[in-house]
Every structure is written in C-alpha cells, then in structure tokens.
GUMIRO-951046 format. One line per 4 residues: for each residue x, y, z of N, C-alpha, C, CB. Coordinates in steps of 0.05 Angstrom, whole numbers. Atoms other than C-alpha are relative to their C-alpha. Last residue first. Glycine has a CB too. Example, Ala and Ser with C-alpha at 12.3 -4.5 7.8 and 13.67 -1.06 7.14 Angstrom:
2
-16 -24 -1 273 -21 143 -15 22 14 9 9 -29 ~ 18 -24 0 246 -90 156 18 24 0 -20 1 25
//
This chain:
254
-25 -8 -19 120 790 167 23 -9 0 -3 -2 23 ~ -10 -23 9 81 767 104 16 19 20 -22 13 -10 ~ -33 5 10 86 695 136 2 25 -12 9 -28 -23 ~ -19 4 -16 30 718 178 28 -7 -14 -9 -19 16
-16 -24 2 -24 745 135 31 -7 14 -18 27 16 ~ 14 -28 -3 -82 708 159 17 17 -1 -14 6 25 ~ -16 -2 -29 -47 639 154 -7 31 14 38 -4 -6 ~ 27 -11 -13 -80 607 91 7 6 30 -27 -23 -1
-15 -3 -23 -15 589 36 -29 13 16 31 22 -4 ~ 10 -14 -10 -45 552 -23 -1 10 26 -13 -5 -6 ~ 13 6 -28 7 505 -53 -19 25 12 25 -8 22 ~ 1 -28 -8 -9 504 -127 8 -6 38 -38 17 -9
-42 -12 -6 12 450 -172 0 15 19 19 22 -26 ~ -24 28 -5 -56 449 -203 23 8 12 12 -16 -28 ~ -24 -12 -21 -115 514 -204 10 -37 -3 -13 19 43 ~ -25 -15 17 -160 519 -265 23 3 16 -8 31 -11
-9 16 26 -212 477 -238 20 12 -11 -21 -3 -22 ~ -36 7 -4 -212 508 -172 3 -7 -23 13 -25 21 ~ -11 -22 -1 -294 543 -191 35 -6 5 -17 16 24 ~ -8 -5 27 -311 463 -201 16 27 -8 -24 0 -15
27 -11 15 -307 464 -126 2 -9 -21 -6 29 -4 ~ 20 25 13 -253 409 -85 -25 12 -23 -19 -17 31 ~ -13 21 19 -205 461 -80 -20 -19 -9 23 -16 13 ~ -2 -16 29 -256 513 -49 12 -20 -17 20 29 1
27 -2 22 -266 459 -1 -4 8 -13 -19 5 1 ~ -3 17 20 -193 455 21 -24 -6 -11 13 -21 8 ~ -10 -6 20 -198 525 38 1 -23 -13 21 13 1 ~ 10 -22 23 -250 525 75 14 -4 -19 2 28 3
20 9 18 -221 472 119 -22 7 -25 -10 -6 13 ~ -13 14 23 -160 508 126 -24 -14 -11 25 -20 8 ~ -7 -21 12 -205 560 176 10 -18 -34 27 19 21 ~ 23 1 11 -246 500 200 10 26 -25 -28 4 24
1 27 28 -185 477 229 -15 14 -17 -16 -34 6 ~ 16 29 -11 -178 546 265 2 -17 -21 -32 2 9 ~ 18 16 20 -124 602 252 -18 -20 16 19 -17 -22 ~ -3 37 8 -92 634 309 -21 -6 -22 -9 -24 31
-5 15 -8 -110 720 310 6 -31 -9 -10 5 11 ~ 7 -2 -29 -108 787 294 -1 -22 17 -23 10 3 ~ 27 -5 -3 -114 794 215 1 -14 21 -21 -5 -20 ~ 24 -20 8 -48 817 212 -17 6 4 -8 1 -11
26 2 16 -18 761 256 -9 20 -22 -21 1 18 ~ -13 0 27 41 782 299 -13 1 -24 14 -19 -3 ~ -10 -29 -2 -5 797 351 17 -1 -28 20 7 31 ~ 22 -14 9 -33 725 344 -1 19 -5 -16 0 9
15 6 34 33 695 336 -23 19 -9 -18 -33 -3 ~ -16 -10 8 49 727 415 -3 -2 -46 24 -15 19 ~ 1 -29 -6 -2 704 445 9 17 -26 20 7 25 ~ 17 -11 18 13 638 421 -12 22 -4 -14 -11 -1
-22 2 20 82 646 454 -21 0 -26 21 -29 4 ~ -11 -32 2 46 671 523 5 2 -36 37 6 21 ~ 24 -16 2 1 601 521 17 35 -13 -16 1 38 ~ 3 -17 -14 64 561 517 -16 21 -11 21 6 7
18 0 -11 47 501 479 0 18 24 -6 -23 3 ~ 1 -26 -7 77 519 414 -24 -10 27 -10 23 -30 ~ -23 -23 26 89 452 367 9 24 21 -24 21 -34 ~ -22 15 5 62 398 427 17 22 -12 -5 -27 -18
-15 -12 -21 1 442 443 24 -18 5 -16 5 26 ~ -8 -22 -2 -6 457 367 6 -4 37 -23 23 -14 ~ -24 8 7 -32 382 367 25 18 2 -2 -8 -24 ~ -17 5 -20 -90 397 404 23 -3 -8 -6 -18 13
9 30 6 -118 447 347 22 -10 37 17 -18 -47 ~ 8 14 -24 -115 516 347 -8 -26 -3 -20 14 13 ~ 23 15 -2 -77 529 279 -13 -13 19 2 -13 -13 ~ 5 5 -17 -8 562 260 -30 -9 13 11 15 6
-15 -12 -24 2 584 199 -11 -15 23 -5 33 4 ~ 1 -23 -15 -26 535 142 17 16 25 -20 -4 7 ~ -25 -5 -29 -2 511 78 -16 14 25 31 27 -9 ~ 5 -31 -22 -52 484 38 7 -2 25 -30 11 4
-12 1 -28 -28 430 -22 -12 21 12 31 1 2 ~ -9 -21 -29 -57 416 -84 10 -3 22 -17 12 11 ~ -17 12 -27 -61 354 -149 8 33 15 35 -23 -11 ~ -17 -36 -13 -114 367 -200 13 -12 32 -35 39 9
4 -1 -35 -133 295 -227 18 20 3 8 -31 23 ~ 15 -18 -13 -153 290 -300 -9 11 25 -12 -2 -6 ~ 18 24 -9 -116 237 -325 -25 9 12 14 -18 19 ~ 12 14 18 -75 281 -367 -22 -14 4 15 -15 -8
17 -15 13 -62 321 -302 -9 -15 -39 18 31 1 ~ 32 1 11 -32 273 -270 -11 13 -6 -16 -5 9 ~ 7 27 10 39 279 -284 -12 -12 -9 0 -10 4 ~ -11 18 25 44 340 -282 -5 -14 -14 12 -11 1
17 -10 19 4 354 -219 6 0 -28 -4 23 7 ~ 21 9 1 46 306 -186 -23 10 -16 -5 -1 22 ~ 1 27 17 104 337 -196 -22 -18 -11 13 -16 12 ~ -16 -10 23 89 407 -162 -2 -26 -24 33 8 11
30 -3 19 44 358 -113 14 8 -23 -27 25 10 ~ 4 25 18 123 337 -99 -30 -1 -8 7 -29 16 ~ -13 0 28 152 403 -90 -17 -30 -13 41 -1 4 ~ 11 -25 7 102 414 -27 6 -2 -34 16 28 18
27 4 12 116 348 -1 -11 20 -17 -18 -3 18 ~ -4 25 18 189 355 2 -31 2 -6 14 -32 14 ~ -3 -20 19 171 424 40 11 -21 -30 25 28 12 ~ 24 -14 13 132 387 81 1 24 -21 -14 9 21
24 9 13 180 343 101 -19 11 -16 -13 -7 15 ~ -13 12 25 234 383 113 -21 -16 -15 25 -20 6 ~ -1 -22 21 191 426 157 13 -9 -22 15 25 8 ~ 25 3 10 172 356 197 3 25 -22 -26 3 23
5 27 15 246 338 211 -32 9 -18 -3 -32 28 ~ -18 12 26 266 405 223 -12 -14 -19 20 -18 6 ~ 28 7 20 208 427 275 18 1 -33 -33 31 3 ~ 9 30 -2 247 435 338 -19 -13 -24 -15 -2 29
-17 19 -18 242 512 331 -10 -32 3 1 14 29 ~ 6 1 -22 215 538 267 12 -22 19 -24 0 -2 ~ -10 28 -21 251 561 207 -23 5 35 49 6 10 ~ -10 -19 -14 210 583 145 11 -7 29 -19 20 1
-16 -17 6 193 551 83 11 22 24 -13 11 -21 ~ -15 14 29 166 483 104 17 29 -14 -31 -16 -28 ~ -21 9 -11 148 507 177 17 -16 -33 -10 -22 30 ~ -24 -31 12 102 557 142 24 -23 11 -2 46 24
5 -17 -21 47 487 148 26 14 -13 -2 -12 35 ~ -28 -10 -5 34 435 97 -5 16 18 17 11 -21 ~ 1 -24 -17 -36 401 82 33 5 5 -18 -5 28 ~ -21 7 -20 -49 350 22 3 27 20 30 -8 -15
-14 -22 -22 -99 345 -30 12 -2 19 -11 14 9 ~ -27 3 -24 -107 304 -91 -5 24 22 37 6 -17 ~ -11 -33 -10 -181 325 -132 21 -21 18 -28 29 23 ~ -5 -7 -26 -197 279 -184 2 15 12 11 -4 5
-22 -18 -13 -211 257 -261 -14 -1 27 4 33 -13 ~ -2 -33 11 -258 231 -304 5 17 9 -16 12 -6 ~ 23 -17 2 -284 170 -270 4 22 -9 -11 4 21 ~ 21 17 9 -234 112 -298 -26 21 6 0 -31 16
8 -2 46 -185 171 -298 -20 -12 -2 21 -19 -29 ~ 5 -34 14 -196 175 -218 -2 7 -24 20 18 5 ~ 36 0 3 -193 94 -206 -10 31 -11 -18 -7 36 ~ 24 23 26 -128 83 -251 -33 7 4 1 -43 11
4 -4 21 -93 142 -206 -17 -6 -18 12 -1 -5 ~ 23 -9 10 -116 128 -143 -2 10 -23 -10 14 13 ~ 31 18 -8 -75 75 -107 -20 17 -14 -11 -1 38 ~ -2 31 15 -5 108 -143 -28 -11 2 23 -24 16
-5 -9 35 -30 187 -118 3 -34 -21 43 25 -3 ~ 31 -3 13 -45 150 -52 -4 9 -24 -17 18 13 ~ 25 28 -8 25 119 -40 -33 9 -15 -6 -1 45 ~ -4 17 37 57 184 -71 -14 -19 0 30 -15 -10
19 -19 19 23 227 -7 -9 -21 -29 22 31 -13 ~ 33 12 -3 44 164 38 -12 14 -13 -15 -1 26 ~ 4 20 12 116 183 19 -22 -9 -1 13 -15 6 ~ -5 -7 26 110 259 45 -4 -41 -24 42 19 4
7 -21 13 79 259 110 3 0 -21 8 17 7 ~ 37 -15 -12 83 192 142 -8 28 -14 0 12 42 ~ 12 17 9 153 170 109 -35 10 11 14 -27 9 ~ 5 2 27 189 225 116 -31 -21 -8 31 -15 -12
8 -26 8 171 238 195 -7 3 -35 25 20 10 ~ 28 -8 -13 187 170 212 -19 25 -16 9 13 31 ~ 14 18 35 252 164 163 -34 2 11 16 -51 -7 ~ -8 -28 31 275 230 210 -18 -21 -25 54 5 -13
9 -36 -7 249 197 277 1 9 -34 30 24 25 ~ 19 13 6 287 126 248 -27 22 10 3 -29 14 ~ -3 -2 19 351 177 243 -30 -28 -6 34 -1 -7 ~ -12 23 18 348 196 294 -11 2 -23 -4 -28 9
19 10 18 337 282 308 10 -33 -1 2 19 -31 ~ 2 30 -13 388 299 359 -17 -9 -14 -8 -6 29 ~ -26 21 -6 427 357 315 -11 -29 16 24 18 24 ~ -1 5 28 356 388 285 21 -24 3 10 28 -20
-18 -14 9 330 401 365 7 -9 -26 20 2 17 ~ -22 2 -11 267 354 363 20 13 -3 5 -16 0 ~ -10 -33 -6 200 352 346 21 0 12 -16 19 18 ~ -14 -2 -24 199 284 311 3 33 5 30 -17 -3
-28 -11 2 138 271 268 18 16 19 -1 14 -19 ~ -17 8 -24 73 243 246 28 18 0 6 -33 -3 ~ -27 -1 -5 17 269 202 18 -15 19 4 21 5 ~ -9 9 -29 -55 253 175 33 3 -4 -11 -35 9
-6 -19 -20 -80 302 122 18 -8 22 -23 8 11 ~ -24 10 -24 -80 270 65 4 21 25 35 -3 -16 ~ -17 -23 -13 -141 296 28 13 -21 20 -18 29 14 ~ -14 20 -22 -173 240 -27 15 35 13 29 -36 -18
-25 -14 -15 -226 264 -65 18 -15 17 -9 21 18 ~ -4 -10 16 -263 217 -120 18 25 6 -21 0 -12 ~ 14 -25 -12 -253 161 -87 -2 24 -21 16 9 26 ~ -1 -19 -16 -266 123 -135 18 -10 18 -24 9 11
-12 -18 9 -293 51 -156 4 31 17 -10 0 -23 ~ -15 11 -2 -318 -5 -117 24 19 -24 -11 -28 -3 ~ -9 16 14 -381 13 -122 21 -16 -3 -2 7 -12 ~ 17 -6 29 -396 58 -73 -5 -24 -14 16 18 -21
22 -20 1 -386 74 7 -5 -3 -28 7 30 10 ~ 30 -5 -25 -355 15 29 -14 18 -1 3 3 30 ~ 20 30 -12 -319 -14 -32 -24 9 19 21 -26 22 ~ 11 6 25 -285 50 -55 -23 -20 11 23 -13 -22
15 -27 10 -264 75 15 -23 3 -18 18 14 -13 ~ 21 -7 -23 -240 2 34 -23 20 -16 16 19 29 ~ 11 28 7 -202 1 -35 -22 -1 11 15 -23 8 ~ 12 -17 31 -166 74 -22 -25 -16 -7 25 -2 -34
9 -13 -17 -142 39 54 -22 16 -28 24 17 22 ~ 20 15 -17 -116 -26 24 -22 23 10 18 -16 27 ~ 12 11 25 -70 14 -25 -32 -6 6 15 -27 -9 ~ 16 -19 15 -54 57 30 -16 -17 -19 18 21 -15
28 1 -16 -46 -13 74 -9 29 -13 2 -2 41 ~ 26 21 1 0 -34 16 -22 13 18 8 -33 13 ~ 6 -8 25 44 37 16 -25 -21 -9 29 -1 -20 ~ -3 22 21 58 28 88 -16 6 -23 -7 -27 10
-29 11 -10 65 90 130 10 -31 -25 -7 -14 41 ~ -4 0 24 -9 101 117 34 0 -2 -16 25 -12 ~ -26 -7 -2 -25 61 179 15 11 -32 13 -27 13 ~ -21 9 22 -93 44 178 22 15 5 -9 3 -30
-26 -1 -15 -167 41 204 24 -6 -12 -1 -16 20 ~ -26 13 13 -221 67 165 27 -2 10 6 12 -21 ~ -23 -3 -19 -288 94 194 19 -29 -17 -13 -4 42 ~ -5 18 -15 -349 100 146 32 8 14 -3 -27 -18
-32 -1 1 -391 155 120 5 -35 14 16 32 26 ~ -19 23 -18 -456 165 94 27 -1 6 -1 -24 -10 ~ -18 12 9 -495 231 92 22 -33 3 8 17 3 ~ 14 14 16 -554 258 118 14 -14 -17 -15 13 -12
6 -14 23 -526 307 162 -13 -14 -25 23 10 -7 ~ 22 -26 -6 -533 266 224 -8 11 -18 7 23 14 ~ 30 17 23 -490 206 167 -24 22 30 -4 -64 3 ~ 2 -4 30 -432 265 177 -25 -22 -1 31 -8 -20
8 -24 9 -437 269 264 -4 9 -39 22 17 16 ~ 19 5 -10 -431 196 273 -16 34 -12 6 -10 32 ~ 14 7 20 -377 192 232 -34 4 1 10 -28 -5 ~ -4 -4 28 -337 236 270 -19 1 -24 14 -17 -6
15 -28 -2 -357 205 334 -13 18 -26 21 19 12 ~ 43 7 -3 -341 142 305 -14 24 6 -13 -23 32 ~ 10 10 30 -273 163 287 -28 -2 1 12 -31 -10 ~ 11 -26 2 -264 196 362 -10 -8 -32 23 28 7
27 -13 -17 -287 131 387 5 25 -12 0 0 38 ~ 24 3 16 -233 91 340 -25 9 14 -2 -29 -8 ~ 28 -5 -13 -175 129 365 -28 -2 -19 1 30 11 ~ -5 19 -24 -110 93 332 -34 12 23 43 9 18
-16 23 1 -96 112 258 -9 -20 33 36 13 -2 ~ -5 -5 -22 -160 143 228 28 -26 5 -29 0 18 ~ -26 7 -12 -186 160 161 7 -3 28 16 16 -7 ~ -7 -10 -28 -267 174 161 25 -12 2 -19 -7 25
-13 18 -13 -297 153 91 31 15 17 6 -24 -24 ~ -28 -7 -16 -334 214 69 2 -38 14 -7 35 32 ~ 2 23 -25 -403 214 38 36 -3 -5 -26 -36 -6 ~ -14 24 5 -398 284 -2 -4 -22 20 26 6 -3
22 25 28 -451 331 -9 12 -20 4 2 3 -39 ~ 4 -4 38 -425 404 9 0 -18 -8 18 12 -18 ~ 19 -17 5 -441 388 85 -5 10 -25 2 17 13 ~ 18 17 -10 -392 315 85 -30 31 -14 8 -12 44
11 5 13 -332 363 67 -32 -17 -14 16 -2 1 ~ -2 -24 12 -337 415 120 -5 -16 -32 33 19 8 ~ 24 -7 -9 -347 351 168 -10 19 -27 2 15 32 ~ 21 23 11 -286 311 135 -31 13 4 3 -34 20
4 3 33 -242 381 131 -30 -23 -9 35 -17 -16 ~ -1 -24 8 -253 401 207 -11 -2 -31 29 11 4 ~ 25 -1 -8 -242 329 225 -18 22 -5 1 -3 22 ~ 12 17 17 -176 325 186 -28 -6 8 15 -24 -2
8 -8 29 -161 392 217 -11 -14 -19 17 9 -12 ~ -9 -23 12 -172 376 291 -5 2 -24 22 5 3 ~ -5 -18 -10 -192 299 298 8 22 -11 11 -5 13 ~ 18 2 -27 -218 232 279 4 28 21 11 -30 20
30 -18 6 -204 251 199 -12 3 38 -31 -26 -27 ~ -14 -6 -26 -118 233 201 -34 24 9 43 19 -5 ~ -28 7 -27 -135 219 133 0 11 24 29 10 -6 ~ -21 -12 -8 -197 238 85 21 -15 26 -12 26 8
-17 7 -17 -232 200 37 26 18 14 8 -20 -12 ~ -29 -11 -19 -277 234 -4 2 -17 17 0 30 15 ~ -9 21 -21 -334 201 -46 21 11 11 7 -27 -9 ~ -24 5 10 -386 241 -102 13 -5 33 12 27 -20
-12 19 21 -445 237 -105 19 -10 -2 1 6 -18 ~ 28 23 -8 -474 306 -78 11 -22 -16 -38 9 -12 ~ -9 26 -12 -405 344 -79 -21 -24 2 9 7 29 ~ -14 12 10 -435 408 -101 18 -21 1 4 11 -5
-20 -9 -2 -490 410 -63 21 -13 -23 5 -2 26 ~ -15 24 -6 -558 409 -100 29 8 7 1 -20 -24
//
C-alpha cells in the first residue's frame, strides 16, 4: 500500500511546473489531491485528469490565496470535495506571485503583491488547518523557496525578501504547531526548468552558464523538488520540523 493511500493533499499553484510536478508525484504515493489553481482552468483539468488515470481522485480549486477568507474557503472545498469534511491532511503552498524588478523601482503595491502571495497566504493556511489537522492527528505544512532568499539575484528583491520571510516563518510555525502534530517545512530550490524560469533567467546562454556552475551538471526539474517534497510527506520525515531543505545539485555551495 502507498504511503499516502487515504490521505488528502491540497496543493497550490498545481496547473503547472512545480505545483504540477508535486500534485502528480503526490497523487502516485496514494493521495487524492485537490488541484490549486488561480486562472488556467484547462491546465487544472488536465492535471486532474491525469491523477483520477492513476486511480485516484482529485478535484480542481479555483482561488486567490491573496485573501485569507478565500484560503479559508479554499482548505474547506478540499475537505468537502474529496472527504468528509475534514483534513487536508497535506497542504503544499506552492503558488507564487511577484515583481521582478530593479530593487529601487519596485512599488510599493508590487512589493505588498509579492508579500502577500508568498509569505502571508502560508499563515492563512497554517490558521485554515490547524483545528482540522489536530482533529486527525497531525499534518504535513509545506512551502517552496528558491537561493534567491539567501543570496542576491538580479531583479528578484521583492520575491527573495519574501521567501526568506517565509523561510523564518515555517521556523515559527513549526513551534507552534508541533503540539498539534503538524510538521511545518520549506524546499529551497536552485534554479528549475519550468516556464516561469523564462521570466527569472530567460537567456538561454545564462542558463548555460548555472548548469556549468552546478556540481552535479545541470538545471533542476520540478520533479527534482518534487521528490523532495514527498520525502516530507513519508513517515521516514517524522523527525524533521523547522527545516528548510535546500535541493539545487550543489549550487549554492559555490
């Protein structure tokens, strides 16, 4: 039996790259998956289409985690349409937003942009899922970061601030909840073929260039982080909270 058979993940920002990566990766070790999405409901469906192939159910969840009600609203869904009305029993935030922009022209509704989508919508779901996660005997939190939280990359202020706020705030989070029996993580990754990377780094030469830098030789893939946030979800993580788990093939060791 997989380990996940039963049990309910909800992931964020699921209709594509890494949150698609994670919902598939999680869906094959057992779980029925409710499919986050903010604005492409064909690639959601796709998505979903491909986790109930595997024998699994999922559903598609439209929402703006930006607001702390439509998280609320979005945990609820999750619960309701794939169980009882309790759970989830994973939740991975994955979905992002945020201004790439020299540090000096950043606005300042860009900058609350960026906060609020990455780091405040973490707390949002930590509040929406505390009560139901004790009521089943704990959780798994997870969240994604990138090196841009401890290391400078160009045009990528607003979101490195972010994510290094987010980083300190599982720290807290695991704290907090850990009485309740929900392990709160983060996994940072390096750089990561996805479409979104051709906004971050979309000169071909410049990824070149990462991959050389690399250790182990080249770009990460979703499926790369998605490993890792499956290890988190094992029983074998049980002893890990607080942790952010850095997965970049060596790269920030240069």
């Amino acid at each position: 039996m997989s380990h996940l058979e039963g049990q309910l993940a909800l992931v964020t920002g699921a209709s594509r790259g890494i949150g698609r990566a994670i919902a598939l990766r999680l869906a094959r070790d057992g779980a029925d998956v409710a499919v986050g999405y903010l604005l492409n409901e064909g690639a959601a469906q796709r998505v979903m289409d491909e986790i109930t192939g595997m024998g699994r159910r999922a559903i598609p969840i439209q929402g703006d985690i930006r607001d702390s009600k439509e998280v609320a609203r979005i945990v609820e869904e999750a619960a309701l349409g794939l169980g009882d009305g309790a759970g989830p029993d994973i939740v991975v935030a994955n979905a992002a937003l945020g201004a790439l922009k020299p540090t000096l022209e950043i606005r300042d509704s860009k900058w609350d942009l960026t906060l609020e989508t990455c780091t405040r919508s973490f707390l949002a779901f930590a509040r929406a899922c505390a009560p139901r996660m004790e009521a089943r005997g704990g959780g798994r939190l997870i969240t994604l970061s990138s090196l841009g939280a401890r290391r400078y990359l160009p045009r990528y202020a607003a979101i490195g601030t972010a994510k290094a706020a987010l980083e300190t705030l599982v720290r807290y989070l695991a704290v907090d909840m850990a009485p309740l029996g929900v392990r709160v993580n983060c996994v940072s990754g390096g750089p990561i073929e996805t479409d979104a990377l051709d906004y971050v780094m979309p000169e071909k030469e410049a990824r070149q260039a990462v991959a050389n830098e690399t250790p182990l030789g080249r770009m990460g893939t979703p499926e790369d982080l998605a490993n890792v946030v499956a290890f988190l979800t094992h029983p074998d993580s049980d002893w890990i909270t607080g942790q952010t788990l850095v997965a970049d093939g060596g790269l920030s060791l240069r």
